[in-house]
PDB file of N, CA, C and O in Angstrom, chain B, residues numbered from 101:
ATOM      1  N   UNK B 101      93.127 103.186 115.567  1.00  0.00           N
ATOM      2  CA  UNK B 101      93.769 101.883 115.425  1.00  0.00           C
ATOM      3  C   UNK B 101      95.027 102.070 114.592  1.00  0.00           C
ATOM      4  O   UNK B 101      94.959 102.539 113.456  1.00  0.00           O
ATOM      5  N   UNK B 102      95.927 101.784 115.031  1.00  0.00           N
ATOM      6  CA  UNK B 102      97.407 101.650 114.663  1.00  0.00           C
ATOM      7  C   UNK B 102      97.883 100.608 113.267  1.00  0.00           C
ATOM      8  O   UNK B 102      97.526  99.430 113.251  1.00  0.00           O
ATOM      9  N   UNK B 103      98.524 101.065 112.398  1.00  0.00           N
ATOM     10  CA  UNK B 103      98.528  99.784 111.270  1.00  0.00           C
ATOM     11  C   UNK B 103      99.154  98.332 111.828  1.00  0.00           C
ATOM     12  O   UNK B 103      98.738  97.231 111.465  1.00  0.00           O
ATOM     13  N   UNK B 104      99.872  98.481 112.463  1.00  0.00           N
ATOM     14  CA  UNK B 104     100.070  97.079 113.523  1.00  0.00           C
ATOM     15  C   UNK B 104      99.187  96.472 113.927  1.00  0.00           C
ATOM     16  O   UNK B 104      99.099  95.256 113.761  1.00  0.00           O
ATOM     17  N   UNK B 105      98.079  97.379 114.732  1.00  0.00           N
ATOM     18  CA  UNK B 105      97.242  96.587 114.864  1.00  0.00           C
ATOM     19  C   UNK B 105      96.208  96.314 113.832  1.00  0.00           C
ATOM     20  O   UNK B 105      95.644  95.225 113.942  1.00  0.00           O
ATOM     21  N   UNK B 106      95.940  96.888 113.103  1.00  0.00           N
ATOM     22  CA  UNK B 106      95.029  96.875 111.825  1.00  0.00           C
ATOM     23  C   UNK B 106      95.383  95.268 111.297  1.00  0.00           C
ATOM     24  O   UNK B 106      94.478  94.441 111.188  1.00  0.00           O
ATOM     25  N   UNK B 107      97.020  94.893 110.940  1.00  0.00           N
ATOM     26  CA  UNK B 107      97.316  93.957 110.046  1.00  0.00           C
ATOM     27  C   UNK B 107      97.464  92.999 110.928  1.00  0.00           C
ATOM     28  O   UNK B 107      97.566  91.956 110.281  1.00  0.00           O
ATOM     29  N   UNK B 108      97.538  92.759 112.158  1.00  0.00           N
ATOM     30  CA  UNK B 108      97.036  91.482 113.341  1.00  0.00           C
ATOM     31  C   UNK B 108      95.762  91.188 112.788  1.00  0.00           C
ATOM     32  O   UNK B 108      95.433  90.078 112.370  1.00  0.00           O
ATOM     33  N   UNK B 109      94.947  92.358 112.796  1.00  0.00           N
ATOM     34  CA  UNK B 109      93.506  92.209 113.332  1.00  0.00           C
ATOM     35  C   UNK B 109      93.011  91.263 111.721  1.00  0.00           C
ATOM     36  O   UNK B 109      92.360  90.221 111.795  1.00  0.00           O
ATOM     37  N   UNK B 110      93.450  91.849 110.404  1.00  0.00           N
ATOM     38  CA  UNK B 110      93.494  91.287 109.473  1.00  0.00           C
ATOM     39  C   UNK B 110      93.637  89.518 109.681  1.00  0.00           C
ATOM     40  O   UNK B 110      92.798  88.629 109.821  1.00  0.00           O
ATOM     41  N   UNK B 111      94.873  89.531 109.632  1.00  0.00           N
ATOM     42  CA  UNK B 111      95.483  88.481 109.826  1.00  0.00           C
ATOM     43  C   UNK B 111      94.525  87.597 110.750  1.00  0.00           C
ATOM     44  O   UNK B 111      94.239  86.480 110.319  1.00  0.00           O
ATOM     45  N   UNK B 112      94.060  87.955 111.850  1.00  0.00           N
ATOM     46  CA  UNK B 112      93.517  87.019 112.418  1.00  0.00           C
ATOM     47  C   UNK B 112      91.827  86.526 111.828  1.00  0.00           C
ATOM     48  O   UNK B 112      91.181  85.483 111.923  1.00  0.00           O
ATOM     49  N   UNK B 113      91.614  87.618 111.322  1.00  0.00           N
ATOM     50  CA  UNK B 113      90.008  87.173 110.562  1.00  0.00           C
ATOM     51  C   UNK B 113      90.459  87.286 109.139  1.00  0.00           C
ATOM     52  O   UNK B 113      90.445  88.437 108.703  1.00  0.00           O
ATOM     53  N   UNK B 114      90.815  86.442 108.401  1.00  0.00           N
ATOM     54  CA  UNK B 114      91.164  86.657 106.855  1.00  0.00           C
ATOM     55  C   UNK B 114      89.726  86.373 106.368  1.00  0.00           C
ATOM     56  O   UNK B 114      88.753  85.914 106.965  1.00  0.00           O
ATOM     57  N   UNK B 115      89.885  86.762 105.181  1.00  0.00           N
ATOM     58  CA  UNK B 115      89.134  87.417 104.225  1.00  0.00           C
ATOM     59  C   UNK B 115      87.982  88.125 104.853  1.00  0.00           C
ATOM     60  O   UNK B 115      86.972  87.597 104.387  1.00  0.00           O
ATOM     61  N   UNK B 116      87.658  89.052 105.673  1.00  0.00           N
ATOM     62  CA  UNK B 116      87.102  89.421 106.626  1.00  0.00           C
ATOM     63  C   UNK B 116      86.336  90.878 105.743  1.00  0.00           C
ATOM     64  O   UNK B 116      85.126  91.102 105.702  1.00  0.00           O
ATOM     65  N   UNK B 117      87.424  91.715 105.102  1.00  0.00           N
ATOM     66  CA  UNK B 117      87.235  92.654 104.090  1.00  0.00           C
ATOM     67  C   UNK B 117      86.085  92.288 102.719  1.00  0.00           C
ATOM     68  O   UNK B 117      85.170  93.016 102.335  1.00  0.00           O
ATOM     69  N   UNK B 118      86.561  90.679 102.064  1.00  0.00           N
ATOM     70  CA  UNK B 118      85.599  90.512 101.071  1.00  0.00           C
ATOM     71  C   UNK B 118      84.432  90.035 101.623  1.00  0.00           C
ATOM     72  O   UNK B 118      83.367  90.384 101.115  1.00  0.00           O
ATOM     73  N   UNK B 119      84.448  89.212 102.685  1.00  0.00           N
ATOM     74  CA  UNK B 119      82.841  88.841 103.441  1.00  0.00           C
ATOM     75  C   UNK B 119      82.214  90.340 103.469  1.00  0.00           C
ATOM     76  O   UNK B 119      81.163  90.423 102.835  1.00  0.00           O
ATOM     77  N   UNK B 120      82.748  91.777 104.206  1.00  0.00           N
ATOM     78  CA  UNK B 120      82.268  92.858 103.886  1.00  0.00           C
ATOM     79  C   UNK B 120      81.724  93.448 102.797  1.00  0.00           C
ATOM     80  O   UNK B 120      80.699  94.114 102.937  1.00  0.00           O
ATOM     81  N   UNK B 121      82.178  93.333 101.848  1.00  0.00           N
ATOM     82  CA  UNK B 121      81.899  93.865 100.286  1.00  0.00           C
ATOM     83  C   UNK B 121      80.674  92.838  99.991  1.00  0.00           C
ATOM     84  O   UNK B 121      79.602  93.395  99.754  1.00  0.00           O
ATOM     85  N   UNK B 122      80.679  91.652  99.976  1.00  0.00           N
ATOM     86  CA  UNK B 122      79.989  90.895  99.358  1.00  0.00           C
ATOM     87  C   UNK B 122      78.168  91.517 100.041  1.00  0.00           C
ATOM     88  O   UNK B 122      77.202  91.863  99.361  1.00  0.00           O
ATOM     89  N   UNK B 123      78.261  91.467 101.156  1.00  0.00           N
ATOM     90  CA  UNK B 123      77.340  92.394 102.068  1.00  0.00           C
ATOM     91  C   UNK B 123      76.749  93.458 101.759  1.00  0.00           C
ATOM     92  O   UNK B 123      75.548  93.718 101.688  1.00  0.00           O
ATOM     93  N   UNK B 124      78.071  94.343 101.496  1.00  0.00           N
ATOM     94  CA  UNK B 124      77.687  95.410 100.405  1.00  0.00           C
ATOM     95  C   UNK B 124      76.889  95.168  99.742  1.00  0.00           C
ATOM     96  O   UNK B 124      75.729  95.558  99.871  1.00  0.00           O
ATOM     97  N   UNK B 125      77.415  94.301  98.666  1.00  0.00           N
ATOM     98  CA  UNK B 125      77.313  94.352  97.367  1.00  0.00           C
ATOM     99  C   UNK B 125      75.611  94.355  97.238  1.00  0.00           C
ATOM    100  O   UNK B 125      74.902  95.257  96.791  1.00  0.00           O
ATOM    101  N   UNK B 126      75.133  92.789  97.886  1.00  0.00           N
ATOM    102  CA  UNK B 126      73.985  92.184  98.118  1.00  0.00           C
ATOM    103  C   UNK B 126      73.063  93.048  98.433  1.00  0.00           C
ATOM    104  O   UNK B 126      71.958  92.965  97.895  1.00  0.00           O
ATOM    105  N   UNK B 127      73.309  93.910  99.244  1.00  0.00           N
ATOM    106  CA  UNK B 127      72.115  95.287 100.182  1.00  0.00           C
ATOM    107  C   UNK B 127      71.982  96.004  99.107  1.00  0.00           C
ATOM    108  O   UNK B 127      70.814  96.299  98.851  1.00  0.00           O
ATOM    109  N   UNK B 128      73.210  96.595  97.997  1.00  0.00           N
ATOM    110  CA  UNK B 128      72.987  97.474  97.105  1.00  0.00           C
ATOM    111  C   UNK B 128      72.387  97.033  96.209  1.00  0.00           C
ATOM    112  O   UNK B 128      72.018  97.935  95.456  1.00  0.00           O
ATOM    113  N   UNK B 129      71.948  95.599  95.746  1.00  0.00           N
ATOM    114  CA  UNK B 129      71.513  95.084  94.667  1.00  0.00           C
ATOM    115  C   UNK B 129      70.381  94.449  94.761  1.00  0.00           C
ATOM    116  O   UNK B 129      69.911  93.965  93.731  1.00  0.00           O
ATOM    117  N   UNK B 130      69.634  94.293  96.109  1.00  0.00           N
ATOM    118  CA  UNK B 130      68.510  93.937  96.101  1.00  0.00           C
ATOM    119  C   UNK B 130      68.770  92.310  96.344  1.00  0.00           C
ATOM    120  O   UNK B 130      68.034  91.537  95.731  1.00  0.00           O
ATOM    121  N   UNK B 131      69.627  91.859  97.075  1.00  0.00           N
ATOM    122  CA  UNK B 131      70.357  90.649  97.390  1.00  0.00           C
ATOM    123  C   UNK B 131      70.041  89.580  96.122  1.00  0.00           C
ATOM    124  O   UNK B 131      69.201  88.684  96.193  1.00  0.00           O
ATOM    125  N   UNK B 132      70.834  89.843  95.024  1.00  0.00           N
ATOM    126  CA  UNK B 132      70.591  89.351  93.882  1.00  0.00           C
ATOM    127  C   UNK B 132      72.295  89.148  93.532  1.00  0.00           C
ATOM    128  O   UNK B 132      73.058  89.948  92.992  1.00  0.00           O
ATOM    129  N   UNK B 133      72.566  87.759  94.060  1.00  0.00           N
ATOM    130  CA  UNK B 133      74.279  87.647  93.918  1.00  0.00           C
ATOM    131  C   UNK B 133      74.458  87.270  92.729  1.00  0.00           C
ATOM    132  O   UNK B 133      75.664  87.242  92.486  1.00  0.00           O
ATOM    133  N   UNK B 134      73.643  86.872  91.604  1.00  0.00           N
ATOM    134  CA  UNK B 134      74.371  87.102  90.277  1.00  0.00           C
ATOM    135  C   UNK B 134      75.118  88.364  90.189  1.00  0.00           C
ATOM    136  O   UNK B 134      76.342  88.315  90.072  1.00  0.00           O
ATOM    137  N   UNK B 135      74.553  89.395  90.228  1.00  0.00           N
ATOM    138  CA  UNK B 135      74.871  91.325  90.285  1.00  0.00           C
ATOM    139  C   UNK B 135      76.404  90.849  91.174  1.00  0.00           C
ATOM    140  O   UNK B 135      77.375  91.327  90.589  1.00  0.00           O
ATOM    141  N   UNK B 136      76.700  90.232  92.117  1.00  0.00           N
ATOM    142  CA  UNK B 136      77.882  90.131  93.145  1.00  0.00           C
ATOM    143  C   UNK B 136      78.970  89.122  92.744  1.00  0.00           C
ATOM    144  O   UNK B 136      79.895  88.800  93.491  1.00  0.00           O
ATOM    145  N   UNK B 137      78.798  88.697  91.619  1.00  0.00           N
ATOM    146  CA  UNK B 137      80.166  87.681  91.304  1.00  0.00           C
ATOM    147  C   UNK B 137      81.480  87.949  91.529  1.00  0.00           C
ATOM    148  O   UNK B 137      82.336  87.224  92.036  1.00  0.00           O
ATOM    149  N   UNK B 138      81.579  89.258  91.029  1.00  0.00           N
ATOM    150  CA  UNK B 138      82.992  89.779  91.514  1.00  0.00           C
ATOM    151  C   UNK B 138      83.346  89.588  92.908  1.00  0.00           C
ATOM    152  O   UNK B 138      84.100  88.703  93.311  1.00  0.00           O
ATOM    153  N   UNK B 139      82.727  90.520  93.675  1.00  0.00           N
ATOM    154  CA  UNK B 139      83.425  90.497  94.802  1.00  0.00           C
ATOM    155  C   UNK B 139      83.676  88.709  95.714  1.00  0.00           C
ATOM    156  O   UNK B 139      84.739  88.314  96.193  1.00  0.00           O
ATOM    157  N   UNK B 140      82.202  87.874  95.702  1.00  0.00           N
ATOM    158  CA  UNK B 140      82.254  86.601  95.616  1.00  0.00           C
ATOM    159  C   UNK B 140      83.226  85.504  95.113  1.00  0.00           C
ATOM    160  O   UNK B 140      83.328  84.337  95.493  1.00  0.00           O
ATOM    161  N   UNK B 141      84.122  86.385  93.867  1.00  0.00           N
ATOM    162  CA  UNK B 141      84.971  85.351  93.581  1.00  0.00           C
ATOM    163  C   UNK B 141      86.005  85.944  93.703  1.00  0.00           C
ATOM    164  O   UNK B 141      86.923  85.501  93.012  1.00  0.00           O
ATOM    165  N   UNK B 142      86.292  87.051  94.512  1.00  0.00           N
ATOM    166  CA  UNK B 142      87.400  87.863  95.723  1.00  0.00           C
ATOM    167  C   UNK B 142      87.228  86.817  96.634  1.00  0.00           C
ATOM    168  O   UNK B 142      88.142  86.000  96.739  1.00  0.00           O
ATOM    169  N   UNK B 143      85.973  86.668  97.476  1.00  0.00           N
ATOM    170  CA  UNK B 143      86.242  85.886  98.547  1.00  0.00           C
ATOM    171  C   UNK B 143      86.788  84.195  98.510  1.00  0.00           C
ATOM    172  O   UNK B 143      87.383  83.555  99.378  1.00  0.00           O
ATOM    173  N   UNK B 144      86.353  83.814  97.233  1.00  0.00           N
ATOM    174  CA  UNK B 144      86.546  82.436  97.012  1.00  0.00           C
ATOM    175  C   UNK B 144      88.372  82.423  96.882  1.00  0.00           C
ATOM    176  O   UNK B 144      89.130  81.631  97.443  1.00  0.00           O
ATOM    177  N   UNK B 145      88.821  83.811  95.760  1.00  0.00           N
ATOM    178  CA  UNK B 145      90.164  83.467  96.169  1.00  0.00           C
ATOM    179  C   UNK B 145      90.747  83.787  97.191  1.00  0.00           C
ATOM    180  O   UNK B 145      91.866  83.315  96.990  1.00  0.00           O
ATOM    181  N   UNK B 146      90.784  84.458  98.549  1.00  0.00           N
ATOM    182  CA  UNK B 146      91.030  84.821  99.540  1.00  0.00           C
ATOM    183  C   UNK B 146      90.724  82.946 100.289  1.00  0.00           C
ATOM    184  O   UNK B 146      91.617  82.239 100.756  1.00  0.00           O
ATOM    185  N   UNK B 147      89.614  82.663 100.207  1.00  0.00           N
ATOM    186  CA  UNK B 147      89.439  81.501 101.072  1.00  0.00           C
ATOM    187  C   UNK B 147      90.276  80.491 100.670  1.00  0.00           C
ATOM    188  O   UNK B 147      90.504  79.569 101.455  1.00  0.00           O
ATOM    189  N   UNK B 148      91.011  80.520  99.051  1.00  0.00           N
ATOM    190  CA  UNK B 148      91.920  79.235  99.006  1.00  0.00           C
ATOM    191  C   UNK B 148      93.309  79.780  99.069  1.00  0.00           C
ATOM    192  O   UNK B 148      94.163  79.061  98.550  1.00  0.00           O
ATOM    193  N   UNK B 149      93.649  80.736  99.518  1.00  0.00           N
ATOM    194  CA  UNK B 149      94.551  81.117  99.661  1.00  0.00           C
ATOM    195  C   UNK B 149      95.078  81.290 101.286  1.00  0.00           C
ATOM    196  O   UNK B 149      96.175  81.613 101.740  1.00  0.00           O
ATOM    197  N   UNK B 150      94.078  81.007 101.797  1.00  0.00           N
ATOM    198  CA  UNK B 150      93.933  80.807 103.347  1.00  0.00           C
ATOM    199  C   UNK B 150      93.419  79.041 103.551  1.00  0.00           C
ATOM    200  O   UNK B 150      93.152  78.605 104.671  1.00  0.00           O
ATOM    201  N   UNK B 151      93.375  78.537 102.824  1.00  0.00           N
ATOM    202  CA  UNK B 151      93.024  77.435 102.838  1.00  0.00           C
ATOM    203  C   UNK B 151      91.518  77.297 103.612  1.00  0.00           C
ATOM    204  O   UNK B 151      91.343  76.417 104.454  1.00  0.00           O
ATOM    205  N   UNK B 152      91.037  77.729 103.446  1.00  0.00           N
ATOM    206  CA  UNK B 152      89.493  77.594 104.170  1.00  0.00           C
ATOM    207  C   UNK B 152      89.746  77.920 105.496  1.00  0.00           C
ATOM    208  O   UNK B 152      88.750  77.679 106.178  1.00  0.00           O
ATOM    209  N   UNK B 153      90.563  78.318 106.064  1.00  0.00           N
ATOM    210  CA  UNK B 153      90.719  78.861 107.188  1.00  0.00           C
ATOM    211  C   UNK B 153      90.006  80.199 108.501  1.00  0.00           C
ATOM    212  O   UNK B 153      90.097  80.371 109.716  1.00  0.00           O
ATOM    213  N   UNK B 154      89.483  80.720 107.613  1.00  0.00           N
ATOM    214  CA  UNK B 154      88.425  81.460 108.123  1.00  0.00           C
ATOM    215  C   UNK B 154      87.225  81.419 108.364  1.00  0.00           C
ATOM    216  O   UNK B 154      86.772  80.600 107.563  1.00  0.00           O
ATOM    217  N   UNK B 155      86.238  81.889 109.122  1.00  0.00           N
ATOM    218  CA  UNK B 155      84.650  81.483 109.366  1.00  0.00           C
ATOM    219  C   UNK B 155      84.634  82.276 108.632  1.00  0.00           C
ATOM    220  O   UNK B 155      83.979  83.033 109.349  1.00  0.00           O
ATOM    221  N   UNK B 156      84.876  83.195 107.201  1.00  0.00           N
ATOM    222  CA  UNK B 156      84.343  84.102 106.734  1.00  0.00           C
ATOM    223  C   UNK B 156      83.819  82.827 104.912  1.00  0.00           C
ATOM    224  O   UNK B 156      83.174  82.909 103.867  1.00  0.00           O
ATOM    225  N   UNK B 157      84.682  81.850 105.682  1.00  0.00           N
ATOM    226  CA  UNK B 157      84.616  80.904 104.141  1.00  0.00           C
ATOM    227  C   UNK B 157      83.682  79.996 104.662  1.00  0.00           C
ATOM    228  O   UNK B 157      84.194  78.889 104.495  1.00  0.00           O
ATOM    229  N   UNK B 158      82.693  79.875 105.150  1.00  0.00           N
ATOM    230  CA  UNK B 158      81.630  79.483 105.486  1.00  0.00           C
ATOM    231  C   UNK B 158      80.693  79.398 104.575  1.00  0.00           C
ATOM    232  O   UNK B 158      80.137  78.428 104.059  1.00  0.00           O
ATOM    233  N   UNK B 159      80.557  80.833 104.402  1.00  0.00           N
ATOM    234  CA  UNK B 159      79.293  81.227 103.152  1.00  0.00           C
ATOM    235  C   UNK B 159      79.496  80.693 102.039  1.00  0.00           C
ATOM    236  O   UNK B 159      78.648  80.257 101.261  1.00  0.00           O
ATOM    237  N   UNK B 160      80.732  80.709 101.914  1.00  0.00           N
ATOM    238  CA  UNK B 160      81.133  80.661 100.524  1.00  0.00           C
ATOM    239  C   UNK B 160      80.329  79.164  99.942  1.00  0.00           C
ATOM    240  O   UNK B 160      80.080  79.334  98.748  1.00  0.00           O
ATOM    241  N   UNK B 161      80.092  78.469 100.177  1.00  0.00           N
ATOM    242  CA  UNK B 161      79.546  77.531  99.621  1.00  0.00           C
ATOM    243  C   UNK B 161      78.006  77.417  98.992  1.00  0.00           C
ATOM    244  O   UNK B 161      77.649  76.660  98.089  1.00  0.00           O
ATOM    245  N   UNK B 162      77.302  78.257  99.626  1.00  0.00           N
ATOM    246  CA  UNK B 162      75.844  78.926  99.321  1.00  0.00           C
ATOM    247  C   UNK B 162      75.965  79.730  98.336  1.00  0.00           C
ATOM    248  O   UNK B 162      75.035  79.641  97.534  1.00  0.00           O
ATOM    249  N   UNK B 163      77.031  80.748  97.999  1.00  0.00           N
ATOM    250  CA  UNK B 163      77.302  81.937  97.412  1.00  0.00           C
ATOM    251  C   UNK B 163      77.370  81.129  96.112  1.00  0.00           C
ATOM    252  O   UNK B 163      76.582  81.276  95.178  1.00  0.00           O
ATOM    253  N   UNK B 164      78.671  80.023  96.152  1.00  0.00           N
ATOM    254  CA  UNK B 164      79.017  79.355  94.693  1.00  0.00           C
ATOM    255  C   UNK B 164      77.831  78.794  94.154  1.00  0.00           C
ATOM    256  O   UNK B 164      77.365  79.239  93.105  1.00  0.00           O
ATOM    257  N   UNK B 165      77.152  77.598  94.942  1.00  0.00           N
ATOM    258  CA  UNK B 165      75.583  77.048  94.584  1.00  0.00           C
ATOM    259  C   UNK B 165      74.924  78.423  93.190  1.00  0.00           C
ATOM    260  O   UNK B 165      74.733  78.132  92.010  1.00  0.00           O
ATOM    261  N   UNK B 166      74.768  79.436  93.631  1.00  0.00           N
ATOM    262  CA  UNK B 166      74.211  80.735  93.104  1.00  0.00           C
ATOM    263  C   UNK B 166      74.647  80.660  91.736  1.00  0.00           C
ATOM    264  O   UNK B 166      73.944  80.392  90.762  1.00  0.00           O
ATOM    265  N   UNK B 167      76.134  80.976  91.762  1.00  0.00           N
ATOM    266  CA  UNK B 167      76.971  81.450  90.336  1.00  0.00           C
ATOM    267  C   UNK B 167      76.478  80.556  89.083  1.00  0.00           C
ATOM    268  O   UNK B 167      76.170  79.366  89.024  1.00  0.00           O
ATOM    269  N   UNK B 168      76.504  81.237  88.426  1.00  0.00           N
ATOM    270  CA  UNK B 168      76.288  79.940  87.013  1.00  0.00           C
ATOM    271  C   UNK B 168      77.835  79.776  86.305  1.00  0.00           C
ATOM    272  O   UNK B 168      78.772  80.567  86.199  1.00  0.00           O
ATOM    273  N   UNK B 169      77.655  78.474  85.906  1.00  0.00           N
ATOM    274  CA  UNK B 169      78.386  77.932  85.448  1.00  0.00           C
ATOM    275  C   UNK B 169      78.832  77.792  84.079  1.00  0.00           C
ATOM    276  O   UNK B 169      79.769  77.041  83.809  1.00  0.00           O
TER     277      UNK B 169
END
């Protein structure tokens, strides 16, 4: 895959990379998203920076429920 196409392919699924990590994160930790805040609040800023524009900001609302406050 060509970086042209790499940064389309980006572009067309944003935040697509932190929905990945967060995945990660969760499998490596025994799906215990306290342990995942970081990458989680990668995706939260990716999703307002896209304006909720992605199905990858879907989750995100289950994920925040989690976080403490």
């Amino acid at each position: 895959m060509g970086t042209r196409q790499s940064k389309e392919a980006v572009e067309m699924e944003p935040c697509k990379k932190e929905a990945c990590l967060i995945q990660a994160c969760l499998s490596k930790n025994d799906f215990l998203s306290h342990k995942c805040l970081k990458v989680i609040e990668m995706l939260q800023s990716c999703c307002e920076k896209c304006n909720y524009n992605s199905t990858h900001c879907a989750s995100l609302s289950g994920l925040l429920k989690t976080k403490p406050k």
